[in-house]
N, C-alpha and C positions, 0 to 999 in steps of 0.2 A: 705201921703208918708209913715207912719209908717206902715199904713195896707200892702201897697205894698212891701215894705219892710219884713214883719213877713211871707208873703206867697211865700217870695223866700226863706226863709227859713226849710219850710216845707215839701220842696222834702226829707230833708236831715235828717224828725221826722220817727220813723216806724210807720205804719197804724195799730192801735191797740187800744182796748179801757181798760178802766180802770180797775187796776186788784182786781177779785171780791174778794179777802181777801186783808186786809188791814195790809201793813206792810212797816216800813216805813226804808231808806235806807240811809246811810252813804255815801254821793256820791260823786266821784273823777271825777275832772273834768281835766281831762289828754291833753296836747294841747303841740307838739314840729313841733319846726320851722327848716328845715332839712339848711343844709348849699347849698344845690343847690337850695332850696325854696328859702334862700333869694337873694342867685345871681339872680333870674329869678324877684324879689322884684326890687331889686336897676334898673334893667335893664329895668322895668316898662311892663315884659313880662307875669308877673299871679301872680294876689295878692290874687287868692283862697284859699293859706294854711297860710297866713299869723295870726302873732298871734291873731291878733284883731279881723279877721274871724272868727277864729277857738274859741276865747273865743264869739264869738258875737253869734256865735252859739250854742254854749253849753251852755250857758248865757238864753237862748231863749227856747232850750229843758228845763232848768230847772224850767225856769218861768212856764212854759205851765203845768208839770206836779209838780209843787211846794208841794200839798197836799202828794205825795207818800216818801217825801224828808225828815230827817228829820236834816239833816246838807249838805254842800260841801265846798269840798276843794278844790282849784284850783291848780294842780302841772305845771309849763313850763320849758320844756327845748329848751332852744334856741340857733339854730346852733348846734346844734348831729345831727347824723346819725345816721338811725332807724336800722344799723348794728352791733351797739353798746349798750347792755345796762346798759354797766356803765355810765349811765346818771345820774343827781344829784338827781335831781326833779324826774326821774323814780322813783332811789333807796329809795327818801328818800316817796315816794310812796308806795310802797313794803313791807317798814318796819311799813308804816301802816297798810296795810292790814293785815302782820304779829303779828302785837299789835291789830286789831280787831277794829281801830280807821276808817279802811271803811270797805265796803264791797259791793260797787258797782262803777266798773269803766264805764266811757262815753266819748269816742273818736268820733272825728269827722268823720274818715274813720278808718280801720284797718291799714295803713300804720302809720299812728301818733304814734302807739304801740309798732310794730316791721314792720322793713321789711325783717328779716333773717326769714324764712319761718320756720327753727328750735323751734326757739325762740317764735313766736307765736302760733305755735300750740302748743307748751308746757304749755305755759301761759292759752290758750282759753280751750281746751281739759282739762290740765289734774289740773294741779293749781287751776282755779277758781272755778273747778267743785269739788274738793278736799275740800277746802276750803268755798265754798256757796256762792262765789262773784259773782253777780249780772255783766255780761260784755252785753253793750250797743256802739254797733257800729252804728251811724245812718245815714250814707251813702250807705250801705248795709244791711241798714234794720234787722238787727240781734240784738235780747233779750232772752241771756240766759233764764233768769227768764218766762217772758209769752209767749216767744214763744223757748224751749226748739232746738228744731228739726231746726230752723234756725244757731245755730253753726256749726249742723252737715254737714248743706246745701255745696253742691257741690261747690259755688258759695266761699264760705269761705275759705277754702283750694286753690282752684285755684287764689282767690283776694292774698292769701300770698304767692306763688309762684311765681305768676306776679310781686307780689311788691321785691321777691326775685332777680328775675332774674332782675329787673328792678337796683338794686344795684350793681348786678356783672355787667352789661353792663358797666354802670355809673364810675365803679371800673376802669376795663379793657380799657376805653380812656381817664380816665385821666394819668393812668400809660402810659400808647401808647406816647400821650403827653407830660408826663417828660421825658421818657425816648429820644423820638427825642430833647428837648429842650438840652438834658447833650449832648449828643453826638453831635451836632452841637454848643459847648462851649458855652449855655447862662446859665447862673448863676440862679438857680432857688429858692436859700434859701431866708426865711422869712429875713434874716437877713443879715446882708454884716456882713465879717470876720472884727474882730477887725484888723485897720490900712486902712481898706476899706470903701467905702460907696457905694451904686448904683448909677449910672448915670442917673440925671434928666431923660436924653433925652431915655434911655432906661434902664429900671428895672432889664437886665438882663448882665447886663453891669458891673464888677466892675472898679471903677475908685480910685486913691489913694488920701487919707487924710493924708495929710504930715503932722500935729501931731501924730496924733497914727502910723507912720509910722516908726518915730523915736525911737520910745519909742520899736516897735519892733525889731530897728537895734540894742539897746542901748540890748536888752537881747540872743540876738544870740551873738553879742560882749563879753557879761559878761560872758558868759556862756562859751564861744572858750578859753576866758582867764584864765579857770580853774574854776569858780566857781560853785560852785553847783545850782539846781534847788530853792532849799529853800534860798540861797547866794542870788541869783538874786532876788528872791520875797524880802525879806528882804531890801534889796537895792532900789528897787525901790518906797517901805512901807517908807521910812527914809526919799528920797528926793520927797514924797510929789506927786508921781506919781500917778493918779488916776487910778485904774482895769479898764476892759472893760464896766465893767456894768454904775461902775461910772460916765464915760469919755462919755458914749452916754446919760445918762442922762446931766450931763453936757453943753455938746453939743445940746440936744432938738433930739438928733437922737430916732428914734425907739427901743425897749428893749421888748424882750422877755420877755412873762409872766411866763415862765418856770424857770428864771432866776432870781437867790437870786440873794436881795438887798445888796452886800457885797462891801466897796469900798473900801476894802483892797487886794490885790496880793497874790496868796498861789502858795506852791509848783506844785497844779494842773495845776492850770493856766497856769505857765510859761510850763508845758510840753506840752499843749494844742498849745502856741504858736511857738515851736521848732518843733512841728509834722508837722503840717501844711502847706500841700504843695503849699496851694494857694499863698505863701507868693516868692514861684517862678518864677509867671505868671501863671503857670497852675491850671486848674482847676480839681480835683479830687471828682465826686461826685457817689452817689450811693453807700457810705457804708453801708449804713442799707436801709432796707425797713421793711413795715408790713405783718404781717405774710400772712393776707386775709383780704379780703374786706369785713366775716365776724366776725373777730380774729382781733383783733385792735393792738396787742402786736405790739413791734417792736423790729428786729432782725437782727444780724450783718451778712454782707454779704462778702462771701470768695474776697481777695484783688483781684485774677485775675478778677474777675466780676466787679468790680471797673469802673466809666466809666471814663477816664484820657481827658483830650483834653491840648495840649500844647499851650503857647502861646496866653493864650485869653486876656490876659491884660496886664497890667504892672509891671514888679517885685519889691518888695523891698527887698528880698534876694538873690545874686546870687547862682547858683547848686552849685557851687563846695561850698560856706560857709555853705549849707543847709547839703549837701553830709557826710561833716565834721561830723555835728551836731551830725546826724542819725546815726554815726559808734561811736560815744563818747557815744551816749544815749543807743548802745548796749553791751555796755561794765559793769564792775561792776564798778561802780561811787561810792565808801565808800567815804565817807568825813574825814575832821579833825574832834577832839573832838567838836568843837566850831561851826561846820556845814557849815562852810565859804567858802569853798575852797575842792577841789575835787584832793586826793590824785595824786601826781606826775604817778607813773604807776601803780594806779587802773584799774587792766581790762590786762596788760599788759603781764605777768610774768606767767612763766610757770614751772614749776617742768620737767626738761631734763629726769625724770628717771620716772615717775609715769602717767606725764602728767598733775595734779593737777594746782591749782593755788597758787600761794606764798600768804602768812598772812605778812602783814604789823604789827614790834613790836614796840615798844620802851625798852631801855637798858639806863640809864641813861639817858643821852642826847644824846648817839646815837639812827639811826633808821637803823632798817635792817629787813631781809626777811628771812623766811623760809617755806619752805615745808607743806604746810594744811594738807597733806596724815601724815605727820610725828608729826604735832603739835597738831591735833585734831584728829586722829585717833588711829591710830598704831606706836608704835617705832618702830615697828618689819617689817613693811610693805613697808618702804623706810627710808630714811636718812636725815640727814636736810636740806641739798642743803643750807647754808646761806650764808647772802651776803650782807656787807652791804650798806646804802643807797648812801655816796656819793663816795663809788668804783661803784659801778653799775652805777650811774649816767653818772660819765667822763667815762664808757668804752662804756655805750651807743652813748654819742655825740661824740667821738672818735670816731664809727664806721660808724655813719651819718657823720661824718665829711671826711672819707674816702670815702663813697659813692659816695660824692655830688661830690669830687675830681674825681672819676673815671666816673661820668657822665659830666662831662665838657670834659675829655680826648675823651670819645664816642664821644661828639657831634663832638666834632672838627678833629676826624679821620672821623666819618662819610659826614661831610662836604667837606672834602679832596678826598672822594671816590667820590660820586655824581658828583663833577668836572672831575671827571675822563673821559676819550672818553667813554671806554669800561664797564662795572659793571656784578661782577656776581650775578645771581639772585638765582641761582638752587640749592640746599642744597643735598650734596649725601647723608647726614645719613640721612636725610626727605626722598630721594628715597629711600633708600635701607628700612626705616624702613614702608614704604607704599608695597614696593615691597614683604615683610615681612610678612605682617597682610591680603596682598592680597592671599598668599600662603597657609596663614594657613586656612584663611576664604574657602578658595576652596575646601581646605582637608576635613574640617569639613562638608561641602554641599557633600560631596561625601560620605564620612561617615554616612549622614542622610537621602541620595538616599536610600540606599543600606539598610538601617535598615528593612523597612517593608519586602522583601524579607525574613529577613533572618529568621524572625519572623512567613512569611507563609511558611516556609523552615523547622518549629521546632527547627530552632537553637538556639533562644533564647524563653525565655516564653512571655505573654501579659505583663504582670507588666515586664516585663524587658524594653519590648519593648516601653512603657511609660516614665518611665525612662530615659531613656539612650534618648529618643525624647526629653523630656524637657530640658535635661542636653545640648543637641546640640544646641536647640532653644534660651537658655542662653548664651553659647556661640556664637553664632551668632549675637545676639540683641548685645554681648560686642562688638567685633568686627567690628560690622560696624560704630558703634557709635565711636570707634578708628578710624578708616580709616576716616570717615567725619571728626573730629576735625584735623588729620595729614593732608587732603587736603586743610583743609582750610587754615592749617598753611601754609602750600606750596603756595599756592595762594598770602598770605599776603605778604609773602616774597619776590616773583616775582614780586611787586609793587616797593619793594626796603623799604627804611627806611629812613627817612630824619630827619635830627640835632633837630627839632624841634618837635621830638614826643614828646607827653603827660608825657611821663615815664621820659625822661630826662630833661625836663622842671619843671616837681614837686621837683626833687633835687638839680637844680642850679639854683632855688631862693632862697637860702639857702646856698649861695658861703660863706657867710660872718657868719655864726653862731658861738656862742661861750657861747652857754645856751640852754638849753634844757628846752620847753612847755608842755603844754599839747597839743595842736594844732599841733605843729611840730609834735610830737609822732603821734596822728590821722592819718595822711596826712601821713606819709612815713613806717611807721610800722605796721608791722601786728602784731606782739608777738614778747615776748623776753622768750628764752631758760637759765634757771642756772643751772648748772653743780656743782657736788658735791664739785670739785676743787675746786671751785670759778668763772670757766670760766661760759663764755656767749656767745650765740648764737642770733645775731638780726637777725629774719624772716622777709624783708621789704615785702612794698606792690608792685605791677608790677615788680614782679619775673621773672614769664614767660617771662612778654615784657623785661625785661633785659636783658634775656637770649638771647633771638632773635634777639637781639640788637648786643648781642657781638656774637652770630653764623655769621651776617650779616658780622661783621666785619673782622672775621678771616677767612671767605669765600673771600671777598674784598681784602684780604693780604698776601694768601698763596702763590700766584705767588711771589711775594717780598721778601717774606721769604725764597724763594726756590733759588732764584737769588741772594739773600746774600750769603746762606750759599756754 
């Protein structure tokens, strides 16, 4: 058996005999197991490249020529891709050869070495030959050393082009492949999001772990309630919460080897888990990929490219608490001294004269606001705009507190119209201001008929006539992009407006206020304006829809108004 055995080996020895000087060689015995070698292993479909092969052979060339040898080393890397060689066992390879500790490599094929076609002719060519490294490929019969002119062979170059292109294939469907698995919402990470796990019955499934589930609710919660990002880590560190990392060991779940051993919560963390869209249902993948199939780096990928699919699972966040988050986390979040707790309007406050943001001070034990343009730059630049904290406060929730009043007034006038037989829909200032932007729009296309004429006329010069084209072509792009948003306004409005829009709904859950959050603020505010006086300007959110809201309704009630008076 042995003998039959040794002479299946010897397809794979070069045909050569003994070299007539005697010298003896430092020999690397190089053997990697690629990551599609061993899926075709486990699947019982080619055990040709396998390690035990590939040392069984190299093991066998060395026995045979043992006399020319006068040490070897065996390097393996197992599971790399020959597109990579930041390999362990390559590099720490390399750094022999560089130390003079070999100076003869012996591969089973030229693919074991590199398959980036780059990468091994650099190595075969220009490296070894630089160097005096003896390279021994013995699938292709190639020996630097006794048989010089087999490197150069045709055969060699086209073997690492093959094995090149044989990687970008390889590349190009597996990507083909994720990219339909994202876009048809199956879940492809190594990993399920903490609060998650995969689905026995399908891997690409996520399904919810109602512990870590909690534990998620328990820091969007902490967090709405004012606290800051480091508050929350803290908080959850005290009462004994284990991290993600912890919680799946723990549990016997799977853990990333990429992933420190840390079973404490940090500030990252908790932002990690407030970004996270998956915590909606949806599933958000394809933020990075790698650079190339021969460029192993990995690089962020623009958000519109992003592949979204809604609705693939089960939520443990709903949108409008995540929505919250993501407008709080763009804001500037200063904390108290103490780190606890995330200033009342951090992010808020605006300089009426400069545009700046207000600086939170303290003054004894009072707290008040002034001007960043005024207090960190220039006196001379603007003024202090101060204010202090609990005047601003009550003249904030006094003015949400107005609002919410005059949106219960809307709903229940517009509820009162709707019942109506008849309802106006048509807005005259929406015609007349489309009738408006249609007329100018016209002028200026008449204007930009008549340019080149006037230009083959000598009336104007070419650089004018460029010009005065771009400046119409601006014009144009503005105006139409007006007219589309004023029709669509027009559109919406011919639907009508009913009691229960979104915009009057967010301020009359809020019938019964009498304290001012951070969460409230979020959710109904866009900025707040201070005036040198002292006065204040709240900018809410769903302006426009307001607006629209009360257009609807004194379109609804000028007949009435007409018939009063």
């Amino acid at each position: 058996m042995a003998r039959q055995k040794n002479r299946g080996y010897q397809e794979f020895l070069p045909s050569y005999s003994a070299p007539t000087r005697t010298r003896h060689w430092k020999m690397a015995s190089y053997i990697r197991l690629s990551k599609e070698d061993l899926q075709k292993i486990k699947k019982g479909l080619d055990c040709s490249n396998s390690v035990k092969n590939q040392r069984d052979i190299l093991n066998y060339f060395y026995q045979s020529h043992v006399e020319e040898f006068e040490s070897v080393t065996e390097y393996v890397d197992d599971g790399h891709t020959g597109t990579d060689t930041d390999r362990e066992q390559f590099q720490a390879m390399m750094a022999d050869i560089m130390s003079h500790k070999i100076n003869c490599v012996v591969v089973k094929d030229l693919s074991r070495l590199a398959r980036n076609y780059s990468d091994a002719g650099s190595l075969i060519d220009n490296l070894f030959v630089q160097m005096g490294i003896r390279f021994i490929s013995l699938a292709e019969n190639v020996d630097s050393y006794l048989d010089p002119d087999s490197v150069s062979d045709i055969k060699v170059p086209i073997t690492n082009v093959m094995n090149d292109n044989y990687c970008f294939q390889t590349s190009k469907k597996i990507r083909q492949v994720f990219d339909y698995k994202r876009r048809s919402g199956q879940y492809i990470g190594s990993f399920a999001p903490f609060g998650y796990v995969k689905d026995p019955a399908d891997k690409h499934k996520l399904v919810v772990d109602p512990d870590a589930a909690e534990t998620v609710k328990q820091i969007y919660s902490l967090f709405l309630k004012g606290s800051s990002k480091r508050a929350v880590s803290l908080h959850l560190n005290e009462h004994g919460i284990p991290s993600p990392t912890a919680y799946r060991r723990m549990k016997g779940l799977p853990v990333s080897s990429a992933v420190g051993d840390n079973p404490m919560w940090s500030a990252r963390m908790i932002h990690e888990v407030l970004t996270n869209e998956v915590y909606t249902g949806d599933l958000v993948q394809g933020r990075h990929r790698v650079k190339s199939y021969k460029v192993h780096q990995i690089e962020a990928v623009p958000e519109e490219d992003w592949v979204r699919v809604p609705n693939t699972h089960e939520a443990i966040i709903d949108r409008e608490m995540f929505d919250k988050v993501q407008s709080l986390l763009k804001r500037d979040t200063r904390t108290s001294p103490k780190g606890r707790e995330v200033h009342l309007f951090s992010g808020f406050l605006r300089c009426a004269d400069c545009g700046k943001a207000l600086t939170r001070s303290l003054s004894g034990k009072y707290v008040y606001y002034a001007c960043s343009t005024y207090k960190n730059r220039s006196r001379t630049a603007c003024t202090m705009h101060s204010i202090k904290h609990n005047r601003l406060e009550a003249a904030v929730l006094f003015a949400i507190q107005q609002q919410v009043h005059l949106a219960v007034s809307y709903s229940e006038i517009i509820a009162l119209i709707n019942t109506a037989p008849v309802k106006k829909c048509q807005s005259k200032r929406l015609d007349d201001l489309i009738a408006a932007k249609e007329r100018e729009l016209a002028k200026i296309t008449r204007y930009k008929q008549g340019l080149y004429q006037d230009w083959k006329d000598g009336e104007i010069t070419h650089q004018d006539y460029r010009n005065m084209k771009a400046d119409y072509e601006r014009q144009t792009t503005t105006l139409t992009a007006i007219l589309e948003n004023l029709t669509a306004e027009r559109a919406e409005l011919a639907n009508g407006v009913d009691h229960s829009h979104p915009a009057l709904v967010a301020f009359m859950k809020y019938q019964n206020i009498d304290c001012l959050t951070r969460d409230i603020l979020v959710e109904l505010v866009d900025h707040i304006k201070v005036y040198e006086n002292g006065n204040i300007s709240v900018r809410f959110k769903f302006a426009d829809e307001l607006r629209k809201i009360v257009e609807y309704i004194e379109l609804n009630t000028e007949a009435d108004n007409a018939l009063a008076v």
